[in-house]
Steps between C-alpha positions, in 0.01 A plus 500: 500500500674841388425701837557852256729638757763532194667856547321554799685699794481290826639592849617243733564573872711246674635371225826328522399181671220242571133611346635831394803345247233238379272792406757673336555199292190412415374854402850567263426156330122664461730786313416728746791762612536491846641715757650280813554688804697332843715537719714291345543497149795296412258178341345723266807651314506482133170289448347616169190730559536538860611867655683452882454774762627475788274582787425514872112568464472545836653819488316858463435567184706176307160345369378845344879565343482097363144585332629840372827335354301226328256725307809748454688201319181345332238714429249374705450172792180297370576231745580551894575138665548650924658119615788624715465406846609264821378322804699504788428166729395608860531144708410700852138576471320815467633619779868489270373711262575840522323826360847521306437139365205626397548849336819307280254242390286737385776736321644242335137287383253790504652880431713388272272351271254795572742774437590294155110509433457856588790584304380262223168633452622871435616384150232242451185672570557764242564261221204263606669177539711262712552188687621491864521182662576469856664152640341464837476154736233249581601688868326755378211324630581113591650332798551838689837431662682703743827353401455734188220674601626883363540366205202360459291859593739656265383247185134547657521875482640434123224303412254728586648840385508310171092364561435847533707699222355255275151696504646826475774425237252235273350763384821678333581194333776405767467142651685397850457147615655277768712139472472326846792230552549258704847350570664555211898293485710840539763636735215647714395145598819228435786810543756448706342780750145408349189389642584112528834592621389722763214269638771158495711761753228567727368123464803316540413360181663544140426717213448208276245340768325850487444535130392128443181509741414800373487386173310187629258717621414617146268292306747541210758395699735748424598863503399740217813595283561857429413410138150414556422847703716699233192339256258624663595815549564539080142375414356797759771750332326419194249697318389124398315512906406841425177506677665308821525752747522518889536170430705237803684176350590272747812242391530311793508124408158447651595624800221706577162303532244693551309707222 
């Protein structure tokens, strides 16, 4: 299926690793040009169609300069993909979880993303088009959990910014949706500091332990690659879902149950 993103300008947050360098991948083999912002941008050097910056997001005024250089290089950003973010384990309660644990989950997972959006929509709305897909998390809303429970509000508070700029922004011809993972096989979950690490260490167990019941637990079986969310996130940058809008798509290997 030709997803007509050919010469299309897409922005990727987060890009250099994980979800964010599958995305990347997938959208440049779409022929889409993208723009790949991280921290980090060593992987993406010299890959055909793909523009590093280098980026702390987190920092005043970084996501509006990123946005600015893109349309400044390109001409215009049709496609805005917010994934960057992180989930710091907390293994001491709720109690362990500071209001600083909470206001750096939400920099990093929420006002970036809605500075990118803000910043975004300046240069969309008067041309009456655009894509923005945000990658959230099935914590966004399933198995609340306060080993990662600021990141999960952060997501939530993605998700429904989104839910809601979706009736203002329909309207102007500018769609925003959602893609809900679950564990996805990255360095945020088998790492050596991820998620599987850090629970073996407070377990006793090991890392390798970790990750295989998790992926019992799926009804799949396994993890989602970064591939298979880097999909979905093309299909809802198309204008081939054009009328898919506000839209959530959870990936999550059956994980959630419930409807």
């Amino acid at each position: 299926m030709d997803l007509q993103l050919e010469g299309k300008v897409a922005l990727v947050t987060g890009a250099s690793k994980g979800i964010g360098r599958a995305v990347v991948d997938t959208l440049v083999a779409e022929g889409a040009l993208v723009v790949a912002a991280a921290r980090s941008v060593d992987s993406l050097q010299g890959l055909a169609g793909v523009t590093p910056v280098a980026a702390d997001l987190v920092e005043a005024g970084a996501t509006e300069e990123l946005v600015a250089g893109a349309i400044e290089q390109h001409g215009s950003v049709d496609v805005l993909v917010n994934n960057v973010g992180g989930a710091p384990l907390h293994v001491d309660g709720f109690l362990g979880v500071s209001d600083h644990d909470f206001e750096a989950a939400f920099a990093l997972n929420f006002y970036v993303a809605l500075r990118a959006t803000r910043a975004v929509l300046k240069h969309m709305i008067p041309r009456g088009t655009g894509s923005i897909v945000n990658v959230a998390s099935v914590n966004a809303f399933y198995e609340p959990d306060t080993k990662v429970i600021d990141y999960g509000a952060a997501k939530a508070a993605l998700v429904n910014v989104a839910k809601g700029l979706a009736q203002e922004l329909g309207p102007m011809g500018i769609r925003i949706n959602s893609v809900s993972p679950g564990p996805v096989a990255t360095d945020l979950w088998l790492g050596g500091d991820g998620v599987a690490a850090r629970i073996a260490r407070a377990s006793g167990s090991d890392a390798e332990a970790v990750h295989a019941q998790a992926a019992a637990g799926l009804p799949t079986g396994r993890f989602t690659t970064p591939d298979e969310v880097a999909t979905l996130v093309a299909v809802l940058a198309s204008t081939r879902t054009a009328n898919v809008t506000g839209a959530q798509f959870v990936i999550d290997g059956g994980l959630v149950t419930t409807t």
